[in-house]
N, C-alpha and C positions, 0 to 999 in steps of 0.2 A: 198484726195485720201485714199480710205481705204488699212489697213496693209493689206500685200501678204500672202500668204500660209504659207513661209520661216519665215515671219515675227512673225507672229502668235504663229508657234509652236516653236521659238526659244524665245520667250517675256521675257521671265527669264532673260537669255542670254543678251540680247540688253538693259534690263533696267543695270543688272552689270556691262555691258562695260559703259554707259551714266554716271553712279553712278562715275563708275572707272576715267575715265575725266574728272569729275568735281574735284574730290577731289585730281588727279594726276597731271594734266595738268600742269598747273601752278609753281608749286614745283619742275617739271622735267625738266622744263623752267629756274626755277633760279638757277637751280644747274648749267646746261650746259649753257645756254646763256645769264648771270644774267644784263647784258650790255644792250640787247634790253627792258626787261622790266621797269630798271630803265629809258629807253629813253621813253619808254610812257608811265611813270610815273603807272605801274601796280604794287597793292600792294601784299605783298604775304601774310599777314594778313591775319586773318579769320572774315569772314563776320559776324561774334558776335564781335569783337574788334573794328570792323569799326564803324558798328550801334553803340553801346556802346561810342562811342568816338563823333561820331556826337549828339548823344544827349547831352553831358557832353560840346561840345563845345559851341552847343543853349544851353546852362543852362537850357535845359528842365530838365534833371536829372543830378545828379553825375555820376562821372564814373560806382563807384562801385552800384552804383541804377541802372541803365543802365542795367550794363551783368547779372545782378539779373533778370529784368524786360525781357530783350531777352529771357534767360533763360527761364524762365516761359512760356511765349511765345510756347516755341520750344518744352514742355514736354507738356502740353494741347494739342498742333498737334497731337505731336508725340501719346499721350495717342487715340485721337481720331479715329488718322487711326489705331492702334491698334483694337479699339473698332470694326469701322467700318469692317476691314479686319475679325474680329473672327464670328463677327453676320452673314456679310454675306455667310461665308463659311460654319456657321456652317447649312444654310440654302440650299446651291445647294451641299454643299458636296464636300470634298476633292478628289474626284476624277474628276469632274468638272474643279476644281479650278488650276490643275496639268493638264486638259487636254492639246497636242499638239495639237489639231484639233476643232471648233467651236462645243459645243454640244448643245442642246437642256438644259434648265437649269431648267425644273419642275422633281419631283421625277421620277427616272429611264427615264427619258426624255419625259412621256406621256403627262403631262399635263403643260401648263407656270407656271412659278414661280412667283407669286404675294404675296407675305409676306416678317414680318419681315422689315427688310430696304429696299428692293424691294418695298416698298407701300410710300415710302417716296422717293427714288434716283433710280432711273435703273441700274445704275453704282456703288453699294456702294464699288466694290471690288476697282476697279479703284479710286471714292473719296479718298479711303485709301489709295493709294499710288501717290497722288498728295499731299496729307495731309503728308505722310511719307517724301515726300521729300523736303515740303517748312522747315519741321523741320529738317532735315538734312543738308540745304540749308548752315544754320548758323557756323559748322564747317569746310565751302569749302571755300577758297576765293573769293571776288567778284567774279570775272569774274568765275571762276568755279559754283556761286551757280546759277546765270543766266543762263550761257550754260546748264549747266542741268535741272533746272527747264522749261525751253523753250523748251529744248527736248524731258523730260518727259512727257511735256505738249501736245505738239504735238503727241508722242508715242501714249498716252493713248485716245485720241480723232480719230485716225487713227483705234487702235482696236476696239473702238463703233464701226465706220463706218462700219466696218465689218462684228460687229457682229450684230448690225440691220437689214441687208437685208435677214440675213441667218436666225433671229428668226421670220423675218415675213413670210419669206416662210414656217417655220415650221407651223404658228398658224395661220397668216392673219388678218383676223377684228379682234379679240382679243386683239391680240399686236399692233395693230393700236391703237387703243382703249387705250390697257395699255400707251403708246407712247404718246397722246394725252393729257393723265392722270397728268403722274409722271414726276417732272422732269429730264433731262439726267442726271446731276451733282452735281446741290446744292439741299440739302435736303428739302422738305416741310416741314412747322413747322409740320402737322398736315397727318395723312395717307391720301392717295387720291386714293387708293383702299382698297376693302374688301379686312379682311383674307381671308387666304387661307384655313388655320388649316394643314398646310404643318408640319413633324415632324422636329424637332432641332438634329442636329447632335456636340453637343457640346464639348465634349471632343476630335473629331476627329478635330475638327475647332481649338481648342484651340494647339494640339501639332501641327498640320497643320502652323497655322500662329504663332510659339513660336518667331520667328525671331525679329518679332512684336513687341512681350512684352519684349523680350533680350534686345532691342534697348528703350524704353522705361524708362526698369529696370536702363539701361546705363547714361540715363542723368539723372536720379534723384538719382542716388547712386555718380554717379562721376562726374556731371557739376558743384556742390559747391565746387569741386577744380578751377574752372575757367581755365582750361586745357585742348585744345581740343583733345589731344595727348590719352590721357585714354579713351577718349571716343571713338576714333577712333578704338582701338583698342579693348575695350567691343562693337562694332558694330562687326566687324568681328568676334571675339568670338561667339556672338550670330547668325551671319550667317552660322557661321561652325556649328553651334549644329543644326540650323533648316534645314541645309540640312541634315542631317544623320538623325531627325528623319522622314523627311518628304520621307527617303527613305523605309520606315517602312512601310509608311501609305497604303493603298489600292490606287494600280496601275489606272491610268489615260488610260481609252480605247482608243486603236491605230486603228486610221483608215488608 
């Protein structure tokens, strides 16, 4: 079922309450009813402690190889939806990317957008934040980084839905065409359309999605403490700063 209207222009919204549950649930569980989860055996651990600890138990790695190797893991994610989030925004534009309402996604809306990571993924905005949140996955507890990845997953496959029917209407054969081409989600190795020769809007992309690179910035400055507590909190740090500058940026047209 594709996202509602509601859905759509609240998407910010909905992904930080999803985000908010995953990393809250659990915790707000063992404080007030610490009873039930000890009875089904739910750990309050973080999903890096656990993997870490199952591989140390198969002697596939040591423990401290292990959160090393998670670790790693989770900043290459995290680096690529970074990557993916700037390229493509710096490509339809921050005012696109902040819109509440479905727009057309070629420059000033006239023509489709075929470049760039568009020629490789349809979705790169979206890859970026399935990519953002299997690497964020690892600071929630089990059971929190499931429920959210599940949810996020379903989220952001509900807004395609949406936003397919509405760019075929805009273009038609074209975007059938392009649709037929590219795949929805995992990248082609290789482009599978022309450029476009669309222009880059990169510094608007780059303080646009700073969030990105904050959280990034976060587990390679502070995840060799092995500590998920600072990184929680250099997460919201860099949340707080990309919303004030992203209040800056050039306004998202309201239909």
């Amino acid at each position: 079922m594709p996202a509602t209207k509601f859905e759509y222009r609240f998407r910010f919204l909905i992904h930080a309450f999803i985000y908010l549950l995953g990393f809250g649930l659990i915790p707000v569980l063992d404080t007030y009813t610490p009873g039930i989860l000890q009875a089904l055996g739910v750990t309050t651990r973080s999903t890096w402690l656990v993997i870490s600890a199952l591989f140390a138990h198969q002697h596939l790695l040591t423990f401290s190889s292990a959160t090393i190797a998670v670790l790693l893991v989770a900043v290459v994610f995290m680096a690529l939806a970074a990557w993916f989030r700037i390229w493509g925004s710096a490509y339809v534009g921050m005012s696109v990317v902040q819109s509440p309402t479905l727009q057309a996604t070629g420059p000033g809306g006239r023509a489709m957008l075929a470049d760039g990571p568009y020629r490789r993924t349809r979705n790169p905005l979206y890859l970026g934040i399935l990519l953002h949140t299997f690497a964020l996955s690892i600071l929630m507890t089990p059971v929190g980084a499931i429920f959210t990845l599940a949810l996020i997953w379903i989220f952001e496959f509900r807004l395609v839905l949406a936003e397919e029917p509405f760019l075929t209407t805009q273009y038609g054969q074209p975007y059938r065409d392009y649709m037929a081409a590219v795949p929805r989600f995992l990248p082609a190795p290789t482009p599978q359309v022309p450029s476009a020769g669309d222009k880059l809007h990169w510094l608007q992309a780059v303080l646009g999605e700073v969030y990105f690179l904050g959280a990034t910035l976060t587990l390679l400055i502070f995840g060799w403490s092995f500590n998920a507590n600072p990184m929680r909190r250099g997460l919201l740090i860099s949340l707080g700063i990309g919303l004030i500058v992203r209040a800056f940026l050039p306004k998202p047209k309201q239909d």
